[in-house]
N, CA, C and O atoms as CSV, one atom per row, in Angstrom:
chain,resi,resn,atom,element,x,y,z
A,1,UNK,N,N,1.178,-14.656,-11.225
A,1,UNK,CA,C,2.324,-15.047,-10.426
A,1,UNK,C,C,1.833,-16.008,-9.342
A,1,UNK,O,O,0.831,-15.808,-8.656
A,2,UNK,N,N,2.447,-16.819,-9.277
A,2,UNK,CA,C,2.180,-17.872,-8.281
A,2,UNK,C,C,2.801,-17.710,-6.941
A,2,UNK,O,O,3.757,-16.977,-7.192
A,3,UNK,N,N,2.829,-17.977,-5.570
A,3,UNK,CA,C,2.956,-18.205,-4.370
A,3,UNK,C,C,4.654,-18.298,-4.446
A,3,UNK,O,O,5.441,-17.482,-3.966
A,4,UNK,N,N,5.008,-19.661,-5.266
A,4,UNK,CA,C,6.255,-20.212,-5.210
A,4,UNK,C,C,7.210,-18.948,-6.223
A,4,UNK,O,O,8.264,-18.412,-5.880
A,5,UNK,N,N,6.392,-18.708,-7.599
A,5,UNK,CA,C,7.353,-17.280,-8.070
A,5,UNK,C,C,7.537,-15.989,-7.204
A,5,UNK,O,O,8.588,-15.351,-7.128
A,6,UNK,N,N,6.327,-15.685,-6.542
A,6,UNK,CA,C,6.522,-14.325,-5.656
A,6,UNK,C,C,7.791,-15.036,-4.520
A,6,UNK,O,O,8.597,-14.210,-4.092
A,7,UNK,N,N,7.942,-16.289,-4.115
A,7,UNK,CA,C,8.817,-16.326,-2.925
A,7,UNK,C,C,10.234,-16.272,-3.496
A,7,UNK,O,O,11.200,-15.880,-2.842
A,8,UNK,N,N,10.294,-16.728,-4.864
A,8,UNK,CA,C,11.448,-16.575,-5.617
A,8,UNK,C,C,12.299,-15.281,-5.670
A,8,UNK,O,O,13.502,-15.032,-5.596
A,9,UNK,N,N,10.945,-14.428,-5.858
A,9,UNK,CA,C,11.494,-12.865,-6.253
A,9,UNK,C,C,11.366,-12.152,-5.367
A,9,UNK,O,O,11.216,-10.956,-5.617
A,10,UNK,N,N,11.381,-12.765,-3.538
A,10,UNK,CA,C,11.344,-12.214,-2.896
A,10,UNK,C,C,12.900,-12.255,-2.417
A,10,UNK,O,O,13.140,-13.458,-2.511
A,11,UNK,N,N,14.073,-11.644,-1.966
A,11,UNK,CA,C,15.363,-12.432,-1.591
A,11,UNK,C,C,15.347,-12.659,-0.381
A,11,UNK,O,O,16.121,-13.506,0.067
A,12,UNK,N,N,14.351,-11.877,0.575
A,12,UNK,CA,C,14.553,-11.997,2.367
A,12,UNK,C,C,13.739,-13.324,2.417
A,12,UNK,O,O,13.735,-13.780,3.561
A,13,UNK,N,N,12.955,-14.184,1.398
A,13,UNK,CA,C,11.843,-15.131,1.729
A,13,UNK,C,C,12.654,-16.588,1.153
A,13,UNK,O,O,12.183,-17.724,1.110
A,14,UNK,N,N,14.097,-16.097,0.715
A,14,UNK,CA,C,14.637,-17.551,0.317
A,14,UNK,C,C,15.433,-18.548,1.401
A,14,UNK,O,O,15.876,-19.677,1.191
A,15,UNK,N,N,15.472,-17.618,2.842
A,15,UNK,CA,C,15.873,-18.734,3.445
A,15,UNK,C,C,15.424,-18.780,4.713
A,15,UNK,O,O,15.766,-19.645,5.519
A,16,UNK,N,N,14.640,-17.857,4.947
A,16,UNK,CA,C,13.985,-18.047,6.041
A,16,UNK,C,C,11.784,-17.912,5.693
A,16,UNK,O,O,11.086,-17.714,4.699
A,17,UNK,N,N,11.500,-18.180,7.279
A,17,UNK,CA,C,9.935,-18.133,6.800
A,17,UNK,C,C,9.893,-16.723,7.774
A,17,UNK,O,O,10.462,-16.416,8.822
A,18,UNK,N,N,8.854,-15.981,6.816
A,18,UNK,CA,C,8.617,-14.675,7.134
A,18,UNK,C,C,6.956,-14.601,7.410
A,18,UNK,O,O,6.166,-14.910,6.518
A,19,UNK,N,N,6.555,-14.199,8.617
A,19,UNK,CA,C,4.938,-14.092,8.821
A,19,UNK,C,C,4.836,-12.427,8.786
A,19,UNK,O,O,5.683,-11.809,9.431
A,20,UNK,N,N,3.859,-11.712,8.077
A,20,UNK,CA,C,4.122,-10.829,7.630
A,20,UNK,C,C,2.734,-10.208,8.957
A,20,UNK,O,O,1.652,-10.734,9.219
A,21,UNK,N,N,3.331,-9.017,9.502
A,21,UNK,CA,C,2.511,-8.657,10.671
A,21,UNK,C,C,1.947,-7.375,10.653
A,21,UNK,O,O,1.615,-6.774,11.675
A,22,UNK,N,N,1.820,-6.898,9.393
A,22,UNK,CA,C,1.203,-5.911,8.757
A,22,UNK,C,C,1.586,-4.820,9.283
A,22,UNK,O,O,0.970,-3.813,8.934
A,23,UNK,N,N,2.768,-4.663,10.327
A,23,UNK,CA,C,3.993,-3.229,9.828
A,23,UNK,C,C,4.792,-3.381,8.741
A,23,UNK,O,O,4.943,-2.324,8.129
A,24,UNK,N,N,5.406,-4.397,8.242
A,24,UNK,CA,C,6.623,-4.236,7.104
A,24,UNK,C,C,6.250,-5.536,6.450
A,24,UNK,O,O,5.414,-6.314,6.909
A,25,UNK,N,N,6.657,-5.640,5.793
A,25,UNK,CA,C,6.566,-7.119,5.004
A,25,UNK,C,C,7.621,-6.648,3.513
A,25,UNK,O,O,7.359,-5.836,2.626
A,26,UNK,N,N,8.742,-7.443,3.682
A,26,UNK,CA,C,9.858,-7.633,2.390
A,26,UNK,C,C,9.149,-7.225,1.135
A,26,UNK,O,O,7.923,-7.301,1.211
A,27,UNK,N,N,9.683,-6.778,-0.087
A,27,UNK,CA,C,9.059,-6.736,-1.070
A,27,UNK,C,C,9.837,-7.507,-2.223
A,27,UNK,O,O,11.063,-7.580,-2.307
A,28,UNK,N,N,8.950,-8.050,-3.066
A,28,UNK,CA,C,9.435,-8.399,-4.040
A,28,UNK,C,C,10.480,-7.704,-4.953
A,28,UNK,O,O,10.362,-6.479,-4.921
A,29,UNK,N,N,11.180,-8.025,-5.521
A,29,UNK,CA,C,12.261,-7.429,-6.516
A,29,UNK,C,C,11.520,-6.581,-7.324
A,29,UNK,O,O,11.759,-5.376,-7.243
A,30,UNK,N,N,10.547,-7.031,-8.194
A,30,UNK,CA,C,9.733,-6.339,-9.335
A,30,UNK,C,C,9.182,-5.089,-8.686
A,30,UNK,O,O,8.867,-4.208,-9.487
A,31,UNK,N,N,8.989,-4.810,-7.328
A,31,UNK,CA,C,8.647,-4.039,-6.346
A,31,UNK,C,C,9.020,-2.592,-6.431
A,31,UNK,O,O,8.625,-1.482,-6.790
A,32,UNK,N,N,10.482,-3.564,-5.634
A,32,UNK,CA,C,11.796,-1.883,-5.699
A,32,UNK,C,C,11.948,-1.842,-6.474
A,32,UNK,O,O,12.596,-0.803,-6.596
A,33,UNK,N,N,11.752,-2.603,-8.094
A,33,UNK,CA,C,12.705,-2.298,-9.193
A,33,UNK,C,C,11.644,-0.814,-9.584
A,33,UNK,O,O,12.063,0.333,-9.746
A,34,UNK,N,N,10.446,-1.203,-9.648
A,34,UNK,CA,C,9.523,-0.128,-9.859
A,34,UNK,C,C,9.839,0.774,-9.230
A,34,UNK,O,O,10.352,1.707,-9.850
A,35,UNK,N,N,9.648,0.924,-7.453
A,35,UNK,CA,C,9.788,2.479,-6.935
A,35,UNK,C,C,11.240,2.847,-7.365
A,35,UNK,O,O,11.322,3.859,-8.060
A,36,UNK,N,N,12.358,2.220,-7.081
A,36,UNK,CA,C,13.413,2.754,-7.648
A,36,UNK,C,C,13.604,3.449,-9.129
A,36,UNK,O,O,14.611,4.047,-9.509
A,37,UNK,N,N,12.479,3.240,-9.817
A,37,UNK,CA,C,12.368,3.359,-11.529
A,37,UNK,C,C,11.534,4.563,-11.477
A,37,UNK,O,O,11.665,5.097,-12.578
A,38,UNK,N,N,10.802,5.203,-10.804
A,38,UNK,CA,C,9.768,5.815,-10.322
A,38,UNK,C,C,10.665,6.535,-9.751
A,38,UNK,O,O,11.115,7.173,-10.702
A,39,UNK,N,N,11.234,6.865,-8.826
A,39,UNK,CA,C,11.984,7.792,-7.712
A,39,UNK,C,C,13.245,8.398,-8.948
A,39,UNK,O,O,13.510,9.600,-8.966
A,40,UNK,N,N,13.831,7.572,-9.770
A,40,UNK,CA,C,14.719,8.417,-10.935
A,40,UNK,C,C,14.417,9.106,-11.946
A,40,UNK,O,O,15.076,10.086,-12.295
A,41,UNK,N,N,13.244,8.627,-12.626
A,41,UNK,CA,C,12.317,8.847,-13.463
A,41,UNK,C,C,11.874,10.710,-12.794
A,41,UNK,O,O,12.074,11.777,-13.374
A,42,UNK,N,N,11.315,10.489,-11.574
A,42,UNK,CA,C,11.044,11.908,-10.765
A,42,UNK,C,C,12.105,12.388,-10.724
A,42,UNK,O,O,12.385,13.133,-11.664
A,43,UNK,N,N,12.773,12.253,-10.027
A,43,UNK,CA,C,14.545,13.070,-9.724
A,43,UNK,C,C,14.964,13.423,-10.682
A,43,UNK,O,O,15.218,14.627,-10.646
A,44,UNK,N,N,15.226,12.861,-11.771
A,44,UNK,CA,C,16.372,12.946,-13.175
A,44,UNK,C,C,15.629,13.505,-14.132
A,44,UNK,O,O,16.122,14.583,-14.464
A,45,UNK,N,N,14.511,13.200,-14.806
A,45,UNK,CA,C,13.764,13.123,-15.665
A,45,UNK,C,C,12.661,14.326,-15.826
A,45,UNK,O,O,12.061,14.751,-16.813
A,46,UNK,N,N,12.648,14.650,-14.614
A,46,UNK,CA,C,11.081,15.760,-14.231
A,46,UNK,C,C,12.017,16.758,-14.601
A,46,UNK,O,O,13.003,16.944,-13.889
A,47,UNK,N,N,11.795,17.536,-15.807
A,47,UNK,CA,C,12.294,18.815,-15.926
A,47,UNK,C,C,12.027,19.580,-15.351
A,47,UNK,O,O,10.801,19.609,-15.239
A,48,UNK,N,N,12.585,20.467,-14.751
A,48,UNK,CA,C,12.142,22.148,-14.583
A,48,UNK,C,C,10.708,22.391,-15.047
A,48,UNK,O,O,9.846,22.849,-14.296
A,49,UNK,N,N,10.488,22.044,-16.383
A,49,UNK,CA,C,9.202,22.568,-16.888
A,49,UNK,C,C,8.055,21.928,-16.372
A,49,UNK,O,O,6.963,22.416,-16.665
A,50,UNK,N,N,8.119,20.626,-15.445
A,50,UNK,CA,C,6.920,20.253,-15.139
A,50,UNK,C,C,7.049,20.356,-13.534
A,50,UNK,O,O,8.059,20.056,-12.898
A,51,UNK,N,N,6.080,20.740,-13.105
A,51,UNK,CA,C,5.832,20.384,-11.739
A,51,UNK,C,C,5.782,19.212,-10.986
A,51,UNK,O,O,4.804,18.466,-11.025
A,52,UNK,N,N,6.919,18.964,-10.201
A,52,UNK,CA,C,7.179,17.554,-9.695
A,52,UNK,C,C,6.024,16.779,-8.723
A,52,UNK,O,O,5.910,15.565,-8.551
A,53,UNK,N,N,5.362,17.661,-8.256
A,53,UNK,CA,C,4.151,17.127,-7.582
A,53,UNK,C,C,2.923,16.484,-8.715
A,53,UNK,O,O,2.172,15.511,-8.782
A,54,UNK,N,N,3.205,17.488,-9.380
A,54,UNK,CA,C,1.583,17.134,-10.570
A,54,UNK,C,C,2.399,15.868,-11.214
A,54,UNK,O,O,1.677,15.078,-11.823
A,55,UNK,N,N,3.821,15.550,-11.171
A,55,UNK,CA,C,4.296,14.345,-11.694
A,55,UNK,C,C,3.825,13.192,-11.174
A,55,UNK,O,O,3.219,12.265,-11.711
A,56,UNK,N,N,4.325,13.437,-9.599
A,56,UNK,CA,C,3.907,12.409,-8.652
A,56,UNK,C,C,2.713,12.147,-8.433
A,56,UNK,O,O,2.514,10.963,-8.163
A,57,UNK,N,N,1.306,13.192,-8.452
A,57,UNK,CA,C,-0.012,12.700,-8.324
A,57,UNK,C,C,-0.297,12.208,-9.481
A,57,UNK,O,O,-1.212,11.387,-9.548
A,58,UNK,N,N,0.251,12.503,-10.381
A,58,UNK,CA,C,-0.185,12.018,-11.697
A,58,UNK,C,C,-0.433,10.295,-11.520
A,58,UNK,O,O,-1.453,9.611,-11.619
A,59,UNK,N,N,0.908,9.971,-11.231
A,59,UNK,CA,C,1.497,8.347,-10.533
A,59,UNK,C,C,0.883,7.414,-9.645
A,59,UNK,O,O,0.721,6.205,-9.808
A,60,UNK,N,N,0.562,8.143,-8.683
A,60,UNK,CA,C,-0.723,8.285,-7.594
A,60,UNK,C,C,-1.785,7.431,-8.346
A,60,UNK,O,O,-1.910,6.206,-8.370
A,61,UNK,N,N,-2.574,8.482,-9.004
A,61,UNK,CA,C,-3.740,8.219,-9.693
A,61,UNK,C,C,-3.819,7.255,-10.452
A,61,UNK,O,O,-4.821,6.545,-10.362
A,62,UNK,N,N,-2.592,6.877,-11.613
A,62,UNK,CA,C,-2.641,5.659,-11.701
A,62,UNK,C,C,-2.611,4.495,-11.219
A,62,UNK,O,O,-3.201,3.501,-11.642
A,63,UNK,N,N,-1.810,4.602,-10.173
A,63,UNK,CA,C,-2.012,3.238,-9.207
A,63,UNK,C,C,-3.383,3.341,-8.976
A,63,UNK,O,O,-4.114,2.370,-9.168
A,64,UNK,N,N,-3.836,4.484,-8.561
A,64,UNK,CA,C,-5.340,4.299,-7.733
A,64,UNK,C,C,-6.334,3.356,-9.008
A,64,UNK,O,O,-6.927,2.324,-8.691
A,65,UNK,N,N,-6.365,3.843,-10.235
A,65,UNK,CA,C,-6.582,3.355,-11.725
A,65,UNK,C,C,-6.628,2.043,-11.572
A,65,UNK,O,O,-7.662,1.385,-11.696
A,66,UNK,N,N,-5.285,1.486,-11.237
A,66,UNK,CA,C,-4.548,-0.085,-11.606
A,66,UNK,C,C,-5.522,-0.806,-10.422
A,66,UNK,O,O,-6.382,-1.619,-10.760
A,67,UNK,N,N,-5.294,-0.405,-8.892
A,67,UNK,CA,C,-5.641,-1.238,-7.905
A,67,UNK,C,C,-7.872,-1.071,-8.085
A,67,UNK,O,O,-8.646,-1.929,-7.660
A,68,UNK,N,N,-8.265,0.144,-8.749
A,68,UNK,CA,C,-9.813,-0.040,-9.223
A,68,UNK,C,C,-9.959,-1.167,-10.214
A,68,UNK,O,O,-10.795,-2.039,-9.979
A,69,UNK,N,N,-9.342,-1.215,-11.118
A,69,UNK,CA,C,-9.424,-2.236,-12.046
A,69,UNK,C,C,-9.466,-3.627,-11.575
A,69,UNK,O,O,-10.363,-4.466,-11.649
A,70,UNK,N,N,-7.910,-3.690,-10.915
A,70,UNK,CA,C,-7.955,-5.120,-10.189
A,70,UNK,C,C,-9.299,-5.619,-9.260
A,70,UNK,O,O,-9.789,-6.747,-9.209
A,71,UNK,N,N,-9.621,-4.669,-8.713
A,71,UNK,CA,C,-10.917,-4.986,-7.485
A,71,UNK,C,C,-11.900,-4.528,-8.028
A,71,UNK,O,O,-12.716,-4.011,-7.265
A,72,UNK,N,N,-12.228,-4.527,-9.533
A,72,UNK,CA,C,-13.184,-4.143,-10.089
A,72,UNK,C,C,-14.445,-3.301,-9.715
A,72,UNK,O,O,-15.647,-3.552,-9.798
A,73,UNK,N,N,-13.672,-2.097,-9.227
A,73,UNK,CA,C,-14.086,-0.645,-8.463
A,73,UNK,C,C,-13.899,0.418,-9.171
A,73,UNK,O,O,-13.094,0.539,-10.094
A,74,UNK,N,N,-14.890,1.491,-8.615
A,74,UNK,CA,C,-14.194,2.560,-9.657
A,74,UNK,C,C,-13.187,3.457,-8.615
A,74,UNK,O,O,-13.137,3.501,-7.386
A,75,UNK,N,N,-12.479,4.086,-9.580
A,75,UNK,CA,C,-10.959,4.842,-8.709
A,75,UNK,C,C,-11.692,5.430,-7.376
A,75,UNK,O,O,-11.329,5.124,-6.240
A,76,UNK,N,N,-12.916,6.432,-7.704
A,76,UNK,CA,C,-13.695,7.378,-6.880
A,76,UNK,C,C,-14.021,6.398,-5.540
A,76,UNK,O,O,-14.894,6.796,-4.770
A,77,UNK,N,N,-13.369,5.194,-5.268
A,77,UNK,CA,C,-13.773,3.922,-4.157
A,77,UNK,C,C,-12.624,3.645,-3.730
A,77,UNK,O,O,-12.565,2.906,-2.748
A,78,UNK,N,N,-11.465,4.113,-4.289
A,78,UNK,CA,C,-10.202,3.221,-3.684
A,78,UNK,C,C,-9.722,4.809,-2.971
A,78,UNK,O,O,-9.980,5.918,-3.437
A,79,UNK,N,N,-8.993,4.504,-1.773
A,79,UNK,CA,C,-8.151,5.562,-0.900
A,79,UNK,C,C,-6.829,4.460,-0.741
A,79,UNK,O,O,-6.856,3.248,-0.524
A,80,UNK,N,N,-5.495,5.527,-0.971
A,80,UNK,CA,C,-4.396,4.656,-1.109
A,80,UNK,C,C,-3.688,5.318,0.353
A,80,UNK,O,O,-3.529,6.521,0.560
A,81,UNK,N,N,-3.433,4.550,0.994
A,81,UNK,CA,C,-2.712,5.159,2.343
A,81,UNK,C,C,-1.467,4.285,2.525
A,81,UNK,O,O,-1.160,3.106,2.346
A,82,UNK,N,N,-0.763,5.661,3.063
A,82,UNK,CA,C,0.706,4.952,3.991
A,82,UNK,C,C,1.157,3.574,4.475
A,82,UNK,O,O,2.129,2.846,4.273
A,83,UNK,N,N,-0.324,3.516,5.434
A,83,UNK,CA,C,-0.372,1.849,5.969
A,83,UNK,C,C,-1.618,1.453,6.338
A,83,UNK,O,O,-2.391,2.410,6.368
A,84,UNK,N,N,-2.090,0.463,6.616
A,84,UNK,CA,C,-3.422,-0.042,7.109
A,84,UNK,C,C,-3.775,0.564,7.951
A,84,UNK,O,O,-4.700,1.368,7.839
A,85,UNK,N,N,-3.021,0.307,9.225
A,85,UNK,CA,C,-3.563,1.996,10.517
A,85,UNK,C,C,-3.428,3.364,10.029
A,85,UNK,O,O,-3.780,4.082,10.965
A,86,UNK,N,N,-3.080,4.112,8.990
A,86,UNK,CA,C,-3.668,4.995,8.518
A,86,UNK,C,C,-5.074,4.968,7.838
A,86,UNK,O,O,-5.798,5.915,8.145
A,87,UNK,N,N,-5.673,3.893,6.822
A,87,UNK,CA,C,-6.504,3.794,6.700
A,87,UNK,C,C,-7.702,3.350,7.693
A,87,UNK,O,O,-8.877,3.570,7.400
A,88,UNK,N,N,-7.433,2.907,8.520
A,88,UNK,CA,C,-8.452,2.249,9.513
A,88,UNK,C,C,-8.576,3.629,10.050
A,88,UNK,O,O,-9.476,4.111,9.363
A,89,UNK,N,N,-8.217,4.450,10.811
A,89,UNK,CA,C,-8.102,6.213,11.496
A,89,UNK,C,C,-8.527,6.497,10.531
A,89,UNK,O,O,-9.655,6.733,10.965
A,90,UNK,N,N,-8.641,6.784,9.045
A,90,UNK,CA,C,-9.205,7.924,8.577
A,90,UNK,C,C,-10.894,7.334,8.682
A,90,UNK,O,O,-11.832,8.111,8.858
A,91,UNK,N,N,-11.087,5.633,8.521
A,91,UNK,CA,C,-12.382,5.692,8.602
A,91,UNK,C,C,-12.968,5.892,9.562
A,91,UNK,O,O,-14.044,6.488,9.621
A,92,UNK,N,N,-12.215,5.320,10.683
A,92,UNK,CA,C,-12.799,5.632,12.220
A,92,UNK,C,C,-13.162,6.879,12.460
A,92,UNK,O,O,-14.227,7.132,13.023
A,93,UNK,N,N,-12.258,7.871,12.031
A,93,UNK,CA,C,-12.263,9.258,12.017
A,93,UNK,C,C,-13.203,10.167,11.321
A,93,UNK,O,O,-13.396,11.349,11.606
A,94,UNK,N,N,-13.818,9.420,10.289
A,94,UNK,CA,C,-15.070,9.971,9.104
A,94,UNK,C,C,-16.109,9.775,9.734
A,94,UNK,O,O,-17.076,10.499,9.498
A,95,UNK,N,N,-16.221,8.441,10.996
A,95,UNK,CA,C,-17.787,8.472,11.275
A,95,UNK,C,C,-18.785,9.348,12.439
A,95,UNK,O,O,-18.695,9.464,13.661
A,96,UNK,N,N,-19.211,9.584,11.997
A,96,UNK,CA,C,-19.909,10.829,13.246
A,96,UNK,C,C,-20.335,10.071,14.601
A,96,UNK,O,O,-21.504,10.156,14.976
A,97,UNK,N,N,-19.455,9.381,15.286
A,97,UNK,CA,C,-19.577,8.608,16.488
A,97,UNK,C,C,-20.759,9.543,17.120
A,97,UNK,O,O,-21.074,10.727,17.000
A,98,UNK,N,N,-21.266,8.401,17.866
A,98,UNK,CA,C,-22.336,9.116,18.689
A,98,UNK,C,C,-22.693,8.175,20.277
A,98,UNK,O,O,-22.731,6.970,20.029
A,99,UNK,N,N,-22.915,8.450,21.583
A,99,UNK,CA,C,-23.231,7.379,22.367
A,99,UNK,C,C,-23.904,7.030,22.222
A,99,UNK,O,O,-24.962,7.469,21.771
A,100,UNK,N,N,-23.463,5.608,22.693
A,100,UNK,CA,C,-23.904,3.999,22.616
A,100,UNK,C,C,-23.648,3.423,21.548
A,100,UNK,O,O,-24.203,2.352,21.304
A,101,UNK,N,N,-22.872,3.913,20.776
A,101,UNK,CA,C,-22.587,3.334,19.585
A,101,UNK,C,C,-21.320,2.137,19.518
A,101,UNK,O,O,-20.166,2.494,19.756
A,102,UNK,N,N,-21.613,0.790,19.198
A,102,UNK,CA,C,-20.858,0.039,19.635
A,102,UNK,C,C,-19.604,-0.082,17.899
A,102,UNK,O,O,-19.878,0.140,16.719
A,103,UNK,N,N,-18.206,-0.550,18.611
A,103,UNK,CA,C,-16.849,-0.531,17.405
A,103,UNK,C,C,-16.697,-2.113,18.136
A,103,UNK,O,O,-16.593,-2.249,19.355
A,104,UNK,N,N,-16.706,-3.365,17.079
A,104,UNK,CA,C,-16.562,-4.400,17.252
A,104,UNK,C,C,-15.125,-4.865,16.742
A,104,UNK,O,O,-14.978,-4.693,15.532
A,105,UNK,N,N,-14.377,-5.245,17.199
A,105,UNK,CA,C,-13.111,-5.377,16.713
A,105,UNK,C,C,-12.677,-6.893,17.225
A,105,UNK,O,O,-13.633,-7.492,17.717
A,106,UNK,N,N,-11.473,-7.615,17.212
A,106,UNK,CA,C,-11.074,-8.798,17.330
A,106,UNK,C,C,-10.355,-8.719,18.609
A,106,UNK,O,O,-10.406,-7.681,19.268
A,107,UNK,N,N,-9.751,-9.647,18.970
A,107,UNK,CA,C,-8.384,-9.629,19.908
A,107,UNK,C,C,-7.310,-11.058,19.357
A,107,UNK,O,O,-6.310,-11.541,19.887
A,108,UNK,N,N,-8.048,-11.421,18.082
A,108,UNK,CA,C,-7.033,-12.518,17.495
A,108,UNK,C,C,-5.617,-12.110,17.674
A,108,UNK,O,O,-4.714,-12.833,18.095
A,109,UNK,N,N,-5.494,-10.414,17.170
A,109,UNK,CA,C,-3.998,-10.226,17.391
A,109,UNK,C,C,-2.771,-10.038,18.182
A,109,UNK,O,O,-1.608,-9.864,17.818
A,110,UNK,N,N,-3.555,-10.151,19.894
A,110,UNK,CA,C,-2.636,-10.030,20.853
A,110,UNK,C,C,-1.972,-11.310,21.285
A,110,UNK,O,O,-2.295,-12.388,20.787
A,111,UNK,N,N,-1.223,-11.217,22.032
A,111,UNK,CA,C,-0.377,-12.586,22.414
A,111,UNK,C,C,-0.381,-12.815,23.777
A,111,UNK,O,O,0.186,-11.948,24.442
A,112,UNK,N,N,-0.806,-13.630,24.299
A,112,UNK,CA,C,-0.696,-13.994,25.266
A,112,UNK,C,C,0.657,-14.703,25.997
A,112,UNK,O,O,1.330,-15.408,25.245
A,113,UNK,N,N,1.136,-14.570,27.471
A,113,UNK,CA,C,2.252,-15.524,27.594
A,113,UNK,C,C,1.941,-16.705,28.272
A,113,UNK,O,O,2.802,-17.570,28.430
């Protein structure tokens, strides 16, 4: 998919310009068509006889599958989180901080007036 097809199949990106600020960013059609296909598929479809969670991790895991493949990783390397500041906290949170230990970070993202 190219730049110009993803803006196609985006509908919030056809008439305005969108800088995406890594809380929300529009999704493509092919997007929702999936979670929406996914969310009925669970709801409607998950019988009684299966456990709706073991449905949903099942789902999980494949994405985790799809996005190893793409980044040519194995699954046991990819962690799929909520949002980027969830992932950034869980790593911050894994390391056994200790003093004097320096966290180098940017300030590209603040704004000045």
């Amino acid at each position: 998919m190219t730049p110009t097809e993803l803006r196609a199949d985006t509908p919030a990106l056809h008439e305005d310009i969108y800088l995406n600020f890594g809380a929300h960013g529009p999704s493509p059609r092919y997007v929702v068509e999936a979670a929406n296909e996914f969310v009925q598929s669970h709801e409607y479809k998950t019988s009684t006889q299966n456990d709706p969670y073991d449905v949903a991790f099942d789902a999980y895991d494949q994405a985790r599958d799809r996005v190893a493949d793409f980044v040519n990783a194995d699954a046991t390397e990819i962690a799929l989180t909520e949002s980027t500041t969830a992932g950034i906290n869980a790593i911050a949170n894994a390391i056994d901080w200790q003093p004097g230990d320096t966290v180098v970070r940017t300030d590209l993202a603040q704004f000045s007036d």
